[in-house]
Every structure is written in structure tokens, then in C-alpha cells.
C-alpha positions in Angstrom: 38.9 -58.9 -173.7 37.7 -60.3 -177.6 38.0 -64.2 -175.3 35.2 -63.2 -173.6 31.8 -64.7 -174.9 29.4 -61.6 -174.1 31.4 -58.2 -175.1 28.7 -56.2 -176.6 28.5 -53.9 -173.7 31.9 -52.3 -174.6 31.4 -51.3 -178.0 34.2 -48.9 -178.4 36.9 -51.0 -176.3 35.7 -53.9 -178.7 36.2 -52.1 -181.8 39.9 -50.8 -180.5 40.7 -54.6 -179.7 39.4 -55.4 -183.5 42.0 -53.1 -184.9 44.6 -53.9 -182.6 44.6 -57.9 -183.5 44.1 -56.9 -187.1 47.2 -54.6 -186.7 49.7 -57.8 -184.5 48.5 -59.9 -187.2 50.2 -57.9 -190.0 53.9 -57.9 -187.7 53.8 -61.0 -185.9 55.0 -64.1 -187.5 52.4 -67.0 -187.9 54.6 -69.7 -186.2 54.6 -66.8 -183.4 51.1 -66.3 -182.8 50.2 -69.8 -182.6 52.9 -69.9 -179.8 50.9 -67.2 -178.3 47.6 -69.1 -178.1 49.0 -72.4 -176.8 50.3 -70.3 -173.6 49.8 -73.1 -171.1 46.2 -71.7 -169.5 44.6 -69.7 -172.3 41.4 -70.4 -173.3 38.7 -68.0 -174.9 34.7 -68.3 -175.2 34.1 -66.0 -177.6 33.0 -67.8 -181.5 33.5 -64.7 -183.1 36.9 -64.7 -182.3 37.3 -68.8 -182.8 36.3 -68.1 -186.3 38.5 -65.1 -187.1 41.6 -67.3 -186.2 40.6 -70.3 -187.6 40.4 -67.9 -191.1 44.7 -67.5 -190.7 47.0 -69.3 -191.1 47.1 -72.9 -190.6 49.1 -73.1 -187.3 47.4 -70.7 -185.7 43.7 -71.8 -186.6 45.0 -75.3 -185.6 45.9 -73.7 -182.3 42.9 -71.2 -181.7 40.5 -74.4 -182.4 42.5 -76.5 -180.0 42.0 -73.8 -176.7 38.6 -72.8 -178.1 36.0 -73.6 -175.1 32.8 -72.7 -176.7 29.1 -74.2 -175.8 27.2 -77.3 -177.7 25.4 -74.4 -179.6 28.4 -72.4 -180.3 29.8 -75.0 -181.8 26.5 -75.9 -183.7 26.5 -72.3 -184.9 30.1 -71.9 -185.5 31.6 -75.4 -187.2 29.1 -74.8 -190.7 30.7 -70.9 -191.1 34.2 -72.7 -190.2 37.0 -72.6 -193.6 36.4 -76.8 -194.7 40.6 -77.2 -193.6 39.8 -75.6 -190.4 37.0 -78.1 -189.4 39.6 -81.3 -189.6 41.7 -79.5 -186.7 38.5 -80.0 -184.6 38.8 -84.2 -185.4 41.9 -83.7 -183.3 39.7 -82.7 -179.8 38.7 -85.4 -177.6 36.8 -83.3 -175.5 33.7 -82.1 -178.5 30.5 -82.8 -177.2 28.6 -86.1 -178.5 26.2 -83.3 -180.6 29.5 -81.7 -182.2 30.9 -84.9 -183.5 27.5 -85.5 -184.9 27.5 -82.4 -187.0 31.6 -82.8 -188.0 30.1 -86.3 -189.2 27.7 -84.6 -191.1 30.2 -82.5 -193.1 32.2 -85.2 -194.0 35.0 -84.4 -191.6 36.2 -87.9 -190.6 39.5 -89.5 -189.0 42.0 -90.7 -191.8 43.5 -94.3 -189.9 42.5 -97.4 -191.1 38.9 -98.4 -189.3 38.8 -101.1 -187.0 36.7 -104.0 -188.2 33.6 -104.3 -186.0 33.2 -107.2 -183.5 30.9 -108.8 -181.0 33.6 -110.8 -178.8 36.2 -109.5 -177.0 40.1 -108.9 -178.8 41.5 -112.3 -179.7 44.6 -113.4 -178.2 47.5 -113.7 -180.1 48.9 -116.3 -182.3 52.3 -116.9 -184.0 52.2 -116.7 -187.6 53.2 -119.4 -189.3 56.7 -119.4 -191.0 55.8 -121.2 -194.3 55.1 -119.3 -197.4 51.9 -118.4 -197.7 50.1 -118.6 -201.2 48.6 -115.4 -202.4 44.9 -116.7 -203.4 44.9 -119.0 -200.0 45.1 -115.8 -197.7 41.2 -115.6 -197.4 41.1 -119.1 -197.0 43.9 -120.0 -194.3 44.4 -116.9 -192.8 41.1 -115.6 -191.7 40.5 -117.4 -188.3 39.4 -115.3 -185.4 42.7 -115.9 -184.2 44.8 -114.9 -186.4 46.8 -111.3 -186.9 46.6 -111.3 -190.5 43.0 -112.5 -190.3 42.7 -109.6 -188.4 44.7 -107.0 -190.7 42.4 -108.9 -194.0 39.7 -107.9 -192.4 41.1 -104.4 -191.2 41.7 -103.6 -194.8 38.5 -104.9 -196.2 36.5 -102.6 -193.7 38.6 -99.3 -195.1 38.0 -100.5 -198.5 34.4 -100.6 -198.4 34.3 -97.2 -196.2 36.3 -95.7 -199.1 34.1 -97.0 -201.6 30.9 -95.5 -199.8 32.5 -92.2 -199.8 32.8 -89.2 -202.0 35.9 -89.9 -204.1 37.3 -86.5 -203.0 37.1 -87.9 -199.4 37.8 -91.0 -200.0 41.2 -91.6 -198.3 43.9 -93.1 -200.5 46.5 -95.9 -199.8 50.1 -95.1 -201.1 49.5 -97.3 -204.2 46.8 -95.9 -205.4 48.8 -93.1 -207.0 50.5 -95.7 -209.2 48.9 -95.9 -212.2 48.4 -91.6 -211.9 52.1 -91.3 -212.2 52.4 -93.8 -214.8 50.5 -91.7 -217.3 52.0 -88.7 -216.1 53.8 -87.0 -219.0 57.6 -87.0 -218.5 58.8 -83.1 -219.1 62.1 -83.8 -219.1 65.2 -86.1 -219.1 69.1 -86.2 -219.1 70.5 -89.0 -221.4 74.5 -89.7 -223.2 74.3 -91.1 -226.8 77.1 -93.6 -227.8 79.4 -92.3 -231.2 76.6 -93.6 -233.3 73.7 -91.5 -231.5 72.6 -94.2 -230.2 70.9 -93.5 -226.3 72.8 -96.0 -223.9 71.8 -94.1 -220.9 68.7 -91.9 -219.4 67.4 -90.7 -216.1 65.7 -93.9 -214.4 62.0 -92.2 -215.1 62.5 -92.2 -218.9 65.2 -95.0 -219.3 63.2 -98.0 -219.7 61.5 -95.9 -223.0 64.1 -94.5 -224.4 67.7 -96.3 -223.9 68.4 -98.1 -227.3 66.5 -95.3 -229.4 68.3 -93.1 -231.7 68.8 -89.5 -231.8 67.0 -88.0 -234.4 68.5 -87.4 -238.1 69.1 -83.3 -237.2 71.8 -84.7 -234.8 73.9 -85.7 -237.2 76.5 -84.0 -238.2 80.6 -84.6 -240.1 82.5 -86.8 -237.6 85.1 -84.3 -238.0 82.9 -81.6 -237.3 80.9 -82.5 -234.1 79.6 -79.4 -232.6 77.3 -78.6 -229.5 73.8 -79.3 -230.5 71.2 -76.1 -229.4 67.4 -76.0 -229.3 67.4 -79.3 -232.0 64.1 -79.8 -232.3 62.6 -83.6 -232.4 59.7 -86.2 -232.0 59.5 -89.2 -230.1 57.1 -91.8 -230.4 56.7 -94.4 -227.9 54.7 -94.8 -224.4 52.0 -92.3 -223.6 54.7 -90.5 -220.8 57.7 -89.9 -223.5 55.5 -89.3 -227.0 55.4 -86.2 -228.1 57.7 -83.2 -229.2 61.0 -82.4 -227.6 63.7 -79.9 -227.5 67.5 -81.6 -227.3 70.3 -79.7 -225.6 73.8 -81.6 -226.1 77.7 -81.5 -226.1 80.0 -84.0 -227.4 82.4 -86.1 -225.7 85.5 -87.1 -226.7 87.6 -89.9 -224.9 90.8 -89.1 -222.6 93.2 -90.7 -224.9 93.5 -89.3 -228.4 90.4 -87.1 -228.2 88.0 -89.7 -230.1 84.5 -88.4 -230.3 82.1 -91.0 -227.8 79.0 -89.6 -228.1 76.8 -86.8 -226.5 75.5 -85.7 -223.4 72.6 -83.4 -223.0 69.2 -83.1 -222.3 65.8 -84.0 -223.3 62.8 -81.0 -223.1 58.9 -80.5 -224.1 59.0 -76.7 -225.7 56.9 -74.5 -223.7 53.7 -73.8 -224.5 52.9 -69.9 -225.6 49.7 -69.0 -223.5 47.5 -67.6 -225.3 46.4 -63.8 -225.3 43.3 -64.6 -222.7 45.7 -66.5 -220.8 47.9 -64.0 -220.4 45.6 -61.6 -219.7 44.2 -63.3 -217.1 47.5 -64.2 -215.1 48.4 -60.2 -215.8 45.0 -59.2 -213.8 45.4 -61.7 -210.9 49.0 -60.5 -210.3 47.7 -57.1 -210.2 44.8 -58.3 -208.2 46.6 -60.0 -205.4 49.5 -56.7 -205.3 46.6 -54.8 -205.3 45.6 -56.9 -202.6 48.7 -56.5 -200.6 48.7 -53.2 -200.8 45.1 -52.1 -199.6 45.9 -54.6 -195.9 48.2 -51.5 -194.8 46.1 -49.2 -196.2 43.2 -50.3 -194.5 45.0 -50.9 -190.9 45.8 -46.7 -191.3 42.8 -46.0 -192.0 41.4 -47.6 -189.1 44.1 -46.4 -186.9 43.3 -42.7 -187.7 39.8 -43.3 -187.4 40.3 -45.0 -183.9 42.3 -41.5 -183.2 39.8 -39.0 -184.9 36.8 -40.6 -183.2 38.6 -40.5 -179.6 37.9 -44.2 -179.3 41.0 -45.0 -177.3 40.1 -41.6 -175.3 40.1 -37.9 -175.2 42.9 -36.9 -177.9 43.8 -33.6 -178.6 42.4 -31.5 -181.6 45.1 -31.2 -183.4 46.1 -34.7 -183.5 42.4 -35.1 -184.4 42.6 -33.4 -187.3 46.0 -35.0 -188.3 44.0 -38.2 -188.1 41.3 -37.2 -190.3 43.7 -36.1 -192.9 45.4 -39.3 -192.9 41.9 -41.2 -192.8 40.9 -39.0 -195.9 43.9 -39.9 -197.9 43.7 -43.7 -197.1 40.4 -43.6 -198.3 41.5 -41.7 -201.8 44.5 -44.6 -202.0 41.6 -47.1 -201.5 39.2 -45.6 -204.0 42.4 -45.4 -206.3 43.1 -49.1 -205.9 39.6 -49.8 -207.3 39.9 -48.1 -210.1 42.9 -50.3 -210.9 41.4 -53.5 -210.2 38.5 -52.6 -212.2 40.4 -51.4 -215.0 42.4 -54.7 -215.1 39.4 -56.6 -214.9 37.6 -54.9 -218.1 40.3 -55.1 -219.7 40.7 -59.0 -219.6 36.9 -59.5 -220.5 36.7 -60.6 -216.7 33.9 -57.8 -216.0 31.0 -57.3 -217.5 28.5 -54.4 -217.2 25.2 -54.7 -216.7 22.6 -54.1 -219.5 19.5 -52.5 -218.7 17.1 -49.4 -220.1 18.3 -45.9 -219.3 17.7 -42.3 -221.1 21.3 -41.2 -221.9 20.0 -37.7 -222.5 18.3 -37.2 -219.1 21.8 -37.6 -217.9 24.0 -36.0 -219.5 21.7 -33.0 -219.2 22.0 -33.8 -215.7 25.8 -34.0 -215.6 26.0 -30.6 -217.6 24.4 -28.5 -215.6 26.3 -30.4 -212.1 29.5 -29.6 -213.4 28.9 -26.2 -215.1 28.1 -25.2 -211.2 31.7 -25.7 -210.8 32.6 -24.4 -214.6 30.7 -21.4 -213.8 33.5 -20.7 -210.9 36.1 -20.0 -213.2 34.5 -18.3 -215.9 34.0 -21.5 -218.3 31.4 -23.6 -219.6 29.9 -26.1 -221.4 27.5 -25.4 -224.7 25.1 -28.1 -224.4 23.4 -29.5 -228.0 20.4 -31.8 -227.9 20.0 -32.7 -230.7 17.4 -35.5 -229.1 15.3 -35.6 -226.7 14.8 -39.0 -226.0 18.6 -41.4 -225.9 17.6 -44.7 -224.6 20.4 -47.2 -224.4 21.3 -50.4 -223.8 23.0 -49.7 -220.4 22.1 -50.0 -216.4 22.0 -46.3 -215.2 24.2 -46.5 -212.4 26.6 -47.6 -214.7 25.6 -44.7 -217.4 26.0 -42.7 -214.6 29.3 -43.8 -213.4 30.6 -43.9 -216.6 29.1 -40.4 -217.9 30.6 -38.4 -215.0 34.0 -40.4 -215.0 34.6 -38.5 -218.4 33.0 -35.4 -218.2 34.7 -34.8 -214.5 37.6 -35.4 -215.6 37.1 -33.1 -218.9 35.9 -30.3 -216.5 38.6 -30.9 -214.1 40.9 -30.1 -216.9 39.6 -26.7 -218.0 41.1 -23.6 -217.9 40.0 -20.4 -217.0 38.0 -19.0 -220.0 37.2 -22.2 -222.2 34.1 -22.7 -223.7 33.6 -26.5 -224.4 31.3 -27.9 -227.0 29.1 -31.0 -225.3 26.5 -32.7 -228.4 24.5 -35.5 -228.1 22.9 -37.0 -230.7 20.8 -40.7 -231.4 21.4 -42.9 -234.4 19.8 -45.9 -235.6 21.6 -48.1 -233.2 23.5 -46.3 -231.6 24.0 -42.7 -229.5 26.8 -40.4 -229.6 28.1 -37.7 -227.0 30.8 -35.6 -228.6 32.9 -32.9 -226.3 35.6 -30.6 -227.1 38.6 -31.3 -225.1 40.4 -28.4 -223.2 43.6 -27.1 -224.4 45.6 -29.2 -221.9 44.4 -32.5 -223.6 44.3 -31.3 -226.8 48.4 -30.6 -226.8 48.8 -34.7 -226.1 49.5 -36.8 -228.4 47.3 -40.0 -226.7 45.1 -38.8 -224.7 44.5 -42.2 -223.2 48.5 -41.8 -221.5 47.9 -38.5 -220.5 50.0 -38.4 -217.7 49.3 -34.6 -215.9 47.3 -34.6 -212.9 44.2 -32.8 -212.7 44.3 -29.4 -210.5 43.1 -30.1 -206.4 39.6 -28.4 -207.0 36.6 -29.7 -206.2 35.9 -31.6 -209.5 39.5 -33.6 -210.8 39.9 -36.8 -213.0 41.6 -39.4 -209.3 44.5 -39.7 -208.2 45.8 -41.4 -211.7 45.6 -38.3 -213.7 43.2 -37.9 -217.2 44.8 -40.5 -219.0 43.8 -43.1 -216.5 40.8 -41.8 -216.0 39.6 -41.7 -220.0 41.4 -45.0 -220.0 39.1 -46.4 -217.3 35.8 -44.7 -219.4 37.1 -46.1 -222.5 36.9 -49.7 -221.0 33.6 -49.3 -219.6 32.5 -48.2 -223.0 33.6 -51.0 -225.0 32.3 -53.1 -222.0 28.7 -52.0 -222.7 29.3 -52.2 -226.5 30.6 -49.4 -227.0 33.5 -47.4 -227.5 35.6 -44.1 -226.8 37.7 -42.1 -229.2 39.3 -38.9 -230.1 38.3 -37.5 -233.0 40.4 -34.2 -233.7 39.8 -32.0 -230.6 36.7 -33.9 -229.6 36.3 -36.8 -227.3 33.6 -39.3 -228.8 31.4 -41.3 -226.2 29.4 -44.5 -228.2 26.8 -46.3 -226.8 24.4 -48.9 -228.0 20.8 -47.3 -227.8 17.4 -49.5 -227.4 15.1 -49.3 -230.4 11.5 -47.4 -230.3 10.4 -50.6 -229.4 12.4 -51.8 -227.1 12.7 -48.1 -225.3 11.7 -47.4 -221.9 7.9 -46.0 -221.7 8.8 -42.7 -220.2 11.8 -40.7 -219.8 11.3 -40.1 -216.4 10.9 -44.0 -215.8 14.4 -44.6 -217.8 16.7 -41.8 -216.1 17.7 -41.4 -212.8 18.6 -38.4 -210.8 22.3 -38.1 -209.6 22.5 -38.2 -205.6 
């Protein structure tokens, strides 16, 4: 059905088929479904399909884009939204109108052989090349007759060099020796080598020999000739060519000969030491490993989801009610795993430095106000509140208001969603010179932990909780938003202290009502 071009008339049996290719995708093997599409006599018209496929893997985007029949237009439309590797599959096509080619020429996508020299005459027959040596600097000379192969092959290679020079060099195609003076200077990160008895190097793997065979072991090596011990983590420098200077670790035993046990000599291993990354290098590789699990993980997630929705909405058909609601419970809690996985990936990524907040004007106090009087609603419920003290009216700071928002109810939900029956909780703001300051009396529950920042108890199931990650997280999560803004949050005793850098009279917002903004 998606290989039809017009489908819009079957919304619903559209969406289904969506889901359901999304779904094979995750089960069936690449290799697989690229068998699939080269069934002999499939062919599709639809572009919005040609570009999902040509977004997988690379066997089966090389297949989809070899059955695809689309129009002249579709193409035109289609090849600029295409991934760059998936264009090049087109280059293998034939039958692409003159108009397509055109446009792939345009992008830069272009066949890789060696370019036929242009020519006004027809092919030139044949000739026999001669046997006698030829002389380097006389090829040009001798050899570039219209009748001649290696005229021909000159001239062959002198078209591809000035196509390659006219080129991007990222396009440019390369010719094997190119590469040769690359992996020349290429540093050599390792070699094995033997030493004779007087530590001298009479043998090394061929890619460091010619530097190294004749050199002598450095002075840590040495060591009573009575006493010759395995040599571990020795530390030494080389000096030399470019691809051997540098520091190395050597790893050796000795040898001894077969008759009488004479020490020969070692054998080990050269090594560069490993480089400590540093702290924001580590950091970063910590958050994209989380990032691409977190990844991983949200693909299922997101195919239940859809599934259960598919169900709850009767898209496939009348389904029963209770299976309706089944679905729905299952779409709700996908959606909660979902919403759970971003807190993750936005914790990791404040955490690394690699996201920033926005800065902007907002009046602190008009929300927080606003937050108090929200959650006392649900405070209110079981006989608890919050005691609000103002001790301004007017808390600019230096902070976009969604994100005040966000970050003001993160911490005061998950405060309130950790209240007891009963409590009372203190809730102050006040404004200093640079900066303002919310302090709030934490329940009981948080007050017994030692860090409240690895809480681990989950927050009751009432209407107002701290996610699916408990309080800890959740006052982990606000205290990196804070200190992404400038700020910070601590405990202080049995209070919870919000900082944030405020705007100065002159800098402030004109009005409060221009600076805060109403919670949807």
C-alpha cells in the first residue's frame, strides 16, 4: 500500500502501514530486507517511502533506490532531502532522466573510473607496443601518437588528473599512491623487536625496522648479567624519524640459548603510553554512551507506544473496550518511560557543560507565588501546607521563564510530592544584591537522608510526585539546571536552598507582569 504514490485518501490504513514497517524494521535483519525489495517485480512510486529506506541501512537504501520508479519531479524534489551516501546509489541507475543526472551533477555526485579523454575521430586501431625499454622522460615524447595504447592511457591519466584538480579535495578521487606519503608520517603505535646480549635491536617488525634495528635499548634495560630479569612497563625515549620519536613503554623477556642457558638477548615489545583523557573528555564520551543507550532504548519504547495507540484509537478496527483500555494504560506508561528517558539525557548533558540554559528576564517572585498556591491546592488535600514569605516583591533574574518555570516546579513538586500528612513547610524568598534566594523546609522523609541529592525513595502515586527516578534524581536534575543558569542548589540543615543570578534595577524588566508568566 505505502508503494503507491497517492495514499492520502486512507489516512488511518496509512498510519497502520507506518507502524507496521517501523515495527519489521526493528526484527528483520538488514541483509534481509534488502532481499525483500529486490523481489524480481517490485517496484514502488511513492518518494516518501524512497526516502524512509534510503535513511537505513546501506543495503537496503542501495536496494529501495534501485526499484524506486518515481517521476522527473519526484526525483527533483526528493534527491536534495536524500542522506549524501544515499545519492551515489542513484549513479548506479542507467535509466534517471536526463534532468535527474543534471541535478546529481549539481551535488557533486559523480562516477569514480578514470574519465575517458575527449576526442573528435573515431577509436584508433591498435598498435603493438614496442618491446624496447622505454625512457621515463621520453614517454610524452614517443609515446603520444594517436595510435598508440599508452598514448592513449597518458592521456587517460592526464584527463583524471586535471578533473581531480578542478574538484573539491573531499571529492576529489584518489589513486592508490596518493596515500603514501599519509602513512609515512603516520605515528608508529607500536612494534615487536629482539635485542642481541648487548641490548643492542637486531630485529623489528618491517614498519619500524628500517628506524630502529642497530639502536640500543635504553640504560633502564640494563641490568647484572647474572641477574637478567623480565623487563615490565620500562619506560623510554626514542629519537629518530617523525613515525618512531617520541615516548615508549618496553615490555621484554630474556632469552637464553639451548645449550648452556647463555643469556642472547630480549624479546618484547615496543608501546606509546596511553594518553589520560582529560575530565571534559571523559565527560563527554560518558554522555554520548548514555545518549546512544538512551537511544536504544526509547526505539522499543516508541514502537509500544504506537502499537497501543493504533489499538486504543481502533485504527486497525473495532476493538473491544477492555482491550482499549489495556492499550491506553500501556500508551500512558510508554509515555512516562519516554518522559523519564529525557530527564536522563538532559541530566547527562548539563552535567558535561554540553547544555546550556537560556538567559533572559523573568520575575522569580511572580512564580514562585504562582507555584505555591498550585501545589498548596494539592497540599491542602492532605491537611499540609506551605507558609509562603516574601520578603520581595519584585525578583528579577537572569533566567528564560520557561526555564524558571521548569526548574521552579521540578523542585517544589517533588518537595510537595514528598509531604506527609500534617507538615507545615517553610517556603522564603528573598533578593540580594546579585543574586535571589528561595529557601524551603524539607519534609521529614528528606530530612532523615543523609544526601539528599541520592535519595533513592520514590515519591507516593498522587497527583503531584518527583518522576519515575525518585527525589534524589529529581533535586539532582534542579541542582544542574541551577548551576547551568549560574546558580546553584544546596541543603542547608533542614532547608533546601534555590540560587539564582537576579538582573540589576537597571537591567530589570519594566513591569512585573511583562517579566512573569502564568503557568498553563
Amino acid at each position: 500500500m505505502l508503494g503507491n504514490r497517492d495514499v492520502s485518501r486512507e489516512g488511518s490504513l496509512v498510519a497502520a502501514a507506518w507502524l507496521r514497517l517501523a515495527a519489521l524494521g526493528e526484527t528483520i535483519a538488514p541483509a534481509a530486507r534488502a532481499q525483500m525489495i529486490r523481489e524480481p517485480g517490485l517496484r514502488f512510486r511513492n518518494p516518501e517511502l524512497a526516502l524512509h529506506l534510503a535513511e537505513d541501512e546501506p543495503e537496503v537504501a542501495a536496494a529501495a533506490l534501485a526499484v524506486a520508479q518515481l517521476t522527473e519531479e519526484d526525483w527533483e524534489a526528493l534527491i536534495p532531502r536524500l542522506p549524501v551516501r544515499a545519492r551515489g546509489f542513484l549513479r548506479l541507475r542507467r535509466d534517471m532522466p536526463a534532468a535527474t543526472r543534471d541535478l546529481l551533477d549539481r551535488l557533486g555526485i559523480r562516477d569514480r573510473g578514470l574519465p575517458s579523454p575527449e576526442r573528435s575521430g573515431p577509436d584508433p586501431a591498435p598498435e603493438r607496443v614496442p618491446a624496447r625499454p622505454i625512457p621515463a622522460n621520453d614517454l610524452a615524447a614517443d609515446d603520444e601518437g594517436p595510435d598508440s595504447e599508452i598514448g592513449a592511457l597518458v592521456r587517460r591519466i592526464e584527463t583524471f588528473r586535471k578533473t581531480r584538480a578542478a574538484r573539491p579535495a573531499e571529492e576529489a578521487p584518489q589513486l592508490p599512491l596518493d596515500e603514501r606519503g599519509e602513512v609515512l608520517r603516520r605515528l608508529i603505535e607500536g612494534f615487536a623487536f629482539t635485542s642481541d646480549a648487548e641490548g643492542r635491536i637486531d630485529w623489528a617488525e618491517p614498519a619500524a625496522a628500517a628506524m630502529v634495528v642497530g639502536g640500543m635499548l635504553p640504560p633502564a634495560t640494563e641490568q647484572p648479567r647474572t641477574q637478567y630479569q623480565p623487563l615490565r612497563r620500562v619506560t623510554a625515549a626514542l629519537d629518530g624519524a617523525t613515525a618512531i620519536a617520541g615516548e615508549w613503554i618496553i615490555d621484554a623477556a630474556p632469552r637464553f640459548s639451548d645449550q648452556g642457558g647463555r643469556f642472547i638477548g630480549y624479546a618484547g615489545r615496543f608501546r606509546r603510553p596511553q594518553k589520560a583523557p582529560d575530565a571534559s573528555a571523559r565527560a563527554s564520551g560518558g554522555t554520548e554512551r548514555l545518549r546512544q543507550l538512551l537511544h536504544e532504548l526509547k526505539t522499543p519504547v516508541n514502537a509500544i507506544q504506537g502499537f497501543a495507540e493504533v489499538i486504543q484509537q481502533q485504527l486497525f478496527g473495532p476493538t473491544p473496550h477492555d482491550y482499549r483500555a489495556l492499550a491506553a494504560a500501556i500508551a500512558g506508561d510508554a509515555a512516562r518511560m519516554l518522559a523519564g528517558f529525557d530527564e536522563l539525557d538532559r541530566l547527562a548533558r548539563l552535567e558535561s557543560g554540553a547544555l546550556t540554559l537560556e538567559s533572559g528576564r523573568t520575575d522569580f517572585s511572580a512564580i514562585v507565588e504562582r507555584l505555591a498556591d498550585q501545589l498548596g491546592e494539592v497540599l491542602r488535600s492532605r491537611n499540609a501546607r506551605f507558609v509562603l514569605s516574601m520578603k520581595t516583591r519584585r525578583c528579577p533574574v537572569l533566567f528564560a521563564s520557561h526555564d524558571v518555570e521548569a526548574l521552579g516546579w521540578r523542585l517544589l513538586a517533588t518537595i510537595t510530592g514528598a509531604t506527609a500528612a500534617g507538615e507545615k513547610l517553610s517556603l522564603a524568598l528573598d533578593a540580594g544584591v546579585n543574586e535571589a534566594r528561595l529557601a524551603c523546609t524539607l519534609p521529614e522523609s528528606l530530612r532523615e537522608q543523609d544526601d539528599i541529592f541520592a535519595a533513592g525513595s520514590r515519591a507516593g502515586g498522587g497527583a503531584v510526585s518527583a518522576g519515575m527516578f525518585g527525589a534524589g534524581f529529581a533535586l539532582r536534575l534542579a541542582r544542574a539546571e541551577a548551576r547551568a543558569a549560574g546558580g546553584n542548589l544546596v541543603r542547608d540543615g533542614d532547608e533546601v536552598v534555590l540560587t539564582l543570578p537576579r538582573l540589576t534595577a537597571v537591567e530589570a524588566a519594566p513591569s512585573r507582569e511583562q517579566a512573569g508568566v502564568a503557568l498553563g
